[in-house]
N, C-alpha and C positions, 0 to 999 in steps of 0.2 A: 504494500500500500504506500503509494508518494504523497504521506501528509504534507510536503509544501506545496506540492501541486491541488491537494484539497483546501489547505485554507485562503489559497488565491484563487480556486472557481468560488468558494464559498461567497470572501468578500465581490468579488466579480458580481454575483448574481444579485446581494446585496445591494452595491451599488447602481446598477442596472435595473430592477424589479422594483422602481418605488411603491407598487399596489399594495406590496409586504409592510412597508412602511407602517400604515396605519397599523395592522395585527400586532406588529411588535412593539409599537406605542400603548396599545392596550393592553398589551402582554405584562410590560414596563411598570405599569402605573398600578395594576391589582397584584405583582409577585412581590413579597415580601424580602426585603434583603437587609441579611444585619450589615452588611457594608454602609447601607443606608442608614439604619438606625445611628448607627454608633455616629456618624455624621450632626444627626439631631441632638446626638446624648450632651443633657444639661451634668455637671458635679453637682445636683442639688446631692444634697444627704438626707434620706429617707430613711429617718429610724420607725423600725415595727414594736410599739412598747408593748402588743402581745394582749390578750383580755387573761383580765385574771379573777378567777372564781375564789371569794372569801366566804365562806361558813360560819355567819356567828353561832355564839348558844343560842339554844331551840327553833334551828330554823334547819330544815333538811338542803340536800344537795341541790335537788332539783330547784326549792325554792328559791334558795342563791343563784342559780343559773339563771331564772327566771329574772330575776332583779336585777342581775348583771345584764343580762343580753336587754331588756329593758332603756337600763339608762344610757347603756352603747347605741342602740337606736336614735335616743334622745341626743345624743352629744352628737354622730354623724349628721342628724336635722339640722343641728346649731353650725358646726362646720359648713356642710355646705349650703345653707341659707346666706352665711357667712362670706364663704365665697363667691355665689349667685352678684351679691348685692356690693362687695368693691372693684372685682373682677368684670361683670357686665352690667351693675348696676342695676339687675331685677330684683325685686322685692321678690322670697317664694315663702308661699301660705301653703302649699303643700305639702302631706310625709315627702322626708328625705327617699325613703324605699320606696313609694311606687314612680317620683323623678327616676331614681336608679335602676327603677324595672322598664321604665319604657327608655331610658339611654342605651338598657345592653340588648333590650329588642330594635333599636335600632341599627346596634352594632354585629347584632346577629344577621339582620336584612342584607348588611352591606358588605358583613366576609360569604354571606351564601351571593348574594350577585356577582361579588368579585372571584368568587371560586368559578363561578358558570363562566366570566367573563375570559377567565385565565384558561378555561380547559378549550372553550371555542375559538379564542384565539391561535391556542395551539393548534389545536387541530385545523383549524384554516392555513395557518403558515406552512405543516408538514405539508397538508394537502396542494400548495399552491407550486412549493419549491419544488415537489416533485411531478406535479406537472410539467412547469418549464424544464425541468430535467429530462425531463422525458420524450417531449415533442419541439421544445423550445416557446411555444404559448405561455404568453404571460396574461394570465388570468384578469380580470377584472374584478373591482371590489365588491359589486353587488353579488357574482357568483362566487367569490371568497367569503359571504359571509352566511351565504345560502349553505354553505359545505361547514361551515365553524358549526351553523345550527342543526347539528344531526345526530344520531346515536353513535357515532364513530367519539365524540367529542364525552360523550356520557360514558363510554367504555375505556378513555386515557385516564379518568376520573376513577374507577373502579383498579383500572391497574394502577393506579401509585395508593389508591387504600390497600389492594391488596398487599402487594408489596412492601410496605411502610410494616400493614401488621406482623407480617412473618417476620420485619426485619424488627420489632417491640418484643413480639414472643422469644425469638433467639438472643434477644439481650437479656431477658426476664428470667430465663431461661439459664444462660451464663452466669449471671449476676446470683440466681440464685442456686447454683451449683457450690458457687464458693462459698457463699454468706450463710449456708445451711450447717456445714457443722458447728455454725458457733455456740449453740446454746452448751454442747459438749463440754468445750474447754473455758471457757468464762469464766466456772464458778473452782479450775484447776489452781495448781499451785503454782508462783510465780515462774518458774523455769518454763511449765505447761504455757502459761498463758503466754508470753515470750516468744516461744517459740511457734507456736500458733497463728501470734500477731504476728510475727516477719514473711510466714510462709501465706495469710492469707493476704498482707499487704501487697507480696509480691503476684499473685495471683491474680488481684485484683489492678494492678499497672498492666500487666500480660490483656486483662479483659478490655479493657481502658484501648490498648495496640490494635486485639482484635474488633474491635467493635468498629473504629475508625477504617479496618480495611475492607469488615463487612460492609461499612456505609458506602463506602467509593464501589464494590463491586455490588451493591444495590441501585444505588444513582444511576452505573454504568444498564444495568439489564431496564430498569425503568425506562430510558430515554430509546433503547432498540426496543423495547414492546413497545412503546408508544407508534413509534417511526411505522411497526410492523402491523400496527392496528388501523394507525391512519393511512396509510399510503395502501394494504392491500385490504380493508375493511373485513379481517375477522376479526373473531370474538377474543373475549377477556384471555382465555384460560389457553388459547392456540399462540395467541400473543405474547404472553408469558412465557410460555415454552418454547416456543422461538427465540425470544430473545435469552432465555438460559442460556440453551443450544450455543447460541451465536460468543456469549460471554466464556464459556467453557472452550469452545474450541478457537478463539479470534483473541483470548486475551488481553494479548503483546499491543494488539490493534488495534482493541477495545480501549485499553489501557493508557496506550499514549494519545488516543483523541479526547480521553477524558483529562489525562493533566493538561494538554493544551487549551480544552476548558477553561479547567481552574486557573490558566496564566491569562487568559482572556479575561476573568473576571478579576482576579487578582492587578492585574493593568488596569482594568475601567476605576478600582476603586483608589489606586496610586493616583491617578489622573482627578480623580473626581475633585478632590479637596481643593486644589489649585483653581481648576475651571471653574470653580464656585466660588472662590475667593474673587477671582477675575470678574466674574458677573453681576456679581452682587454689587463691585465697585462700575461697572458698565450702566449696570440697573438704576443706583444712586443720580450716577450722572444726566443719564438720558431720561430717566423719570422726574429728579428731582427739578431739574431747569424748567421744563415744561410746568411741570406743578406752582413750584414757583413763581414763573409768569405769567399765572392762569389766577393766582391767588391775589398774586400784587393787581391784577386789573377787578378785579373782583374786588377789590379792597379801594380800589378809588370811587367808586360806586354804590357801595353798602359798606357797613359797619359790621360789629360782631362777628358770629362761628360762620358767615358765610365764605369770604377768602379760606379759613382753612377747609371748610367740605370740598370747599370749587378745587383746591389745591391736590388735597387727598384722594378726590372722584379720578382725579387726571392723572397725577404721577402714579397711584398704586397699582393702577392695571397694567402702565408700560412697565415698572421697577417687575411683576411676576411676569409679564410675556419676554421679557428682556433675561431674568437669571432663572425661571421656572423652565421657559420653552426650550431650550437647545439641549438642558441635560433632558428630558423629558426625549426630545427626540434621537440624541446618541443614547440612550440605554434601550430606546428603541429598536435602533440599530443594531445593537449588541446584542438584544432577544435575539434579531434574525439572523443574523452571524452563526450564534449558536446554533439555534435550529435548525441553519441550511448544514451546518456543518455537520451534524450527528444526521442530516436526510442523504447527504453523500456519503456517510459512511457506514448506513446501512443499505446502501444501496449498494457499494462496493463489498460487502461482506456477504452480499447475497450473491454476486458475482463469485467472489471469491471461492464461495462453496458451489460453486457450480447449481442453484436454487437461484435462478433467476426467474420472477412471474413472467406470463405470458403478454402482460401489458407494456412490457419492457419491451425497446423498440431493438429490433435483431442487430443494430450499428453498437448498440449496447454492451453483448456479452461478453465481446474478449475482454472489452475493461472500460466500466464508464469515465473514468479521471481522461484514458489517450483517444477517446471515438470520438467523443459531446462536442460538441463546437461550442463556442464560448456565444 
């Protein structure tokens, strides 16, 4: 397999195929990444003082419990009443708990849209890349979003639960292999206990190794079942087994597309700090001038909070389309990068195994990377 000659059709097609563009903008914007977080992350210091159950005389457990979780209700009310009213300046007359119950029903609404969001966009960008791979047709958006909304896109979704579970149960599993004989030696005598603790310590950094390698060769079989589900539209459980198959016998090749992965993403997040630092001072500039301008005339006109609204309306939409837009559309990019990348290299691994589909156009087989014209 000539991985350099796969990551330059990849970018190629990339850059070529902007209809991709939007999928991996959508892609971008509902996949979670701690690269991203950590970006956001404040030093606040968040201490947990913990609820603590006190027992006077004649009063039973439960009753204390009851009085405890009580006044904890009451004090969260005061908190975030508290907050409501310096923070956005609402007055709230309602329990703290049903606020809180319709905030996580809302937060519930919007990781299930963003889940359908992310598994249909996938499955549109597999389905589009290997189109043009295949006949050279570059798809249109309204038929790329007719294919994201299909049972093929509900079955990528079923194999990373699958997957994830068996890859929780084998940890559960491990983890509790080693952690099991403890109640044994615990209550031993200090030599026992000593030595116990070193060998389960050390057992337990061993699981720590293995766990990390089962992740990358899970990650690995996830992204060819995917590939194998959207491009040739079987089921969950053929998918799977296919991409086993593929991980078991293709490794070496499975292996180094995936740390080329990880240097792809490990790059975007080197880069990302700087280009954000950059924009944000681009943002400032180019928002704030206009705002400014827009304020000072506004202010020769009327008095009071009208100059800063007029100012605020103007510069804050350019300051986020100025440092929101372009990283919004390079991690865009980088979704489709990815994706065409693991679509050509299941598509060469089907070659490789001599298992090429019938839809595969016959200039295909001896090797899709030297046939395909660019």
């Amino acid at each position: 397999m000539n991985h350099t000659e796969m990551l330059k059709r990849a970018w190629h097609t990339v850059w070529s195929y902007r209809a991709l563009w939007i999928f991996g903008v959508i892609l971008a914007l509902v996949t979670f990444s701690w690269k991203t977080a950590a970006l956001l992350d404040t030093d606040q210091d968040w201490t947990d003082r913990g609820i603590q159950v006190t027992v006077l005389d004649g009063e039973t457990f439960w009753d204390a419990l009851q009085k405890t979780l009580r006044h904890e209700v009451d004090e969260a009310n005061r908190e975030l009443s508290k907050l409501f009213a310096t923070q956005l300046g609402i007055v709230v007359t309602k329990d703290g708990l049903t606020i809180l119950g319709v905030l996580a029903g809302v937060a519930v609404t919007v990781i299930v849209v963003a889940k359908i969001a992310r598994y249909a966009s996938r499955t549109a960008l597999i389905r589009m890349v290997g189109t043009y791979l295949d006949s050279g047709e570059r798809v249109r958006m309204g038929r790329g979003f007719r294919w994201a909304w299909s049972r093929r896109a509900w079955r990528l979704f079923l194999i990373d639960l699958t997957a994830d579970v068996v890859a929780v149960l084998f940890g559960i599993l491990l983890f509790g292999l080693i952690l099991a004989p403890l109640p044994l030696w615990v209550d031993g005598g200090d030599g026992v206990i000593f030595t116990f603790a070193i060998l389960t310590g050390s057992l337990f950094f061993m699981a720590i190794f293995v766990m990390i390698v089962a992740g990358a060769v899970v990650s690995v079989w996830k992204r060819l079942a995917r590939q194998a589900c959207a491009l040739e539209g079987i089921g969950v459980t053929e998918a799977l087994r296919r991409g086993k198959s593929m991980v078991r016998s293709r490794r070496k090749d499975a292996g180094l597309i995936w740390l080329l992965t990880i240097a792809v993403e490990l790059g975007w997040s080197v880069i990302t700090v700087p280009l954000v630092l950059l924009l944000i001072g681009l943002g400032l500039l180019i928002g704030g001038l206009p705002g400014l301008a827009a304020g000072g005339l506004t202010g020769l006109a009327s008095r009071g909070d009208a100059p800063l609204f007029v100012g605020l309306a103007l510069g804050i939409p350019i300051f986020l389309l100025v440092t929101v837009g372009p990283v919004v559309l390079l991690s865009g990019m980088r979704e489709v990068f990815v994706s065409t990348l693991w679509t050509l290299t299941y598509r060469e691994l089907r070659v490789m195994e001599g298992d090429v589909p019938d839809r595969l156009p016959a200039a295909d087989t001896p090797s899709l990377l030297a046939t395909t014209t660019m």
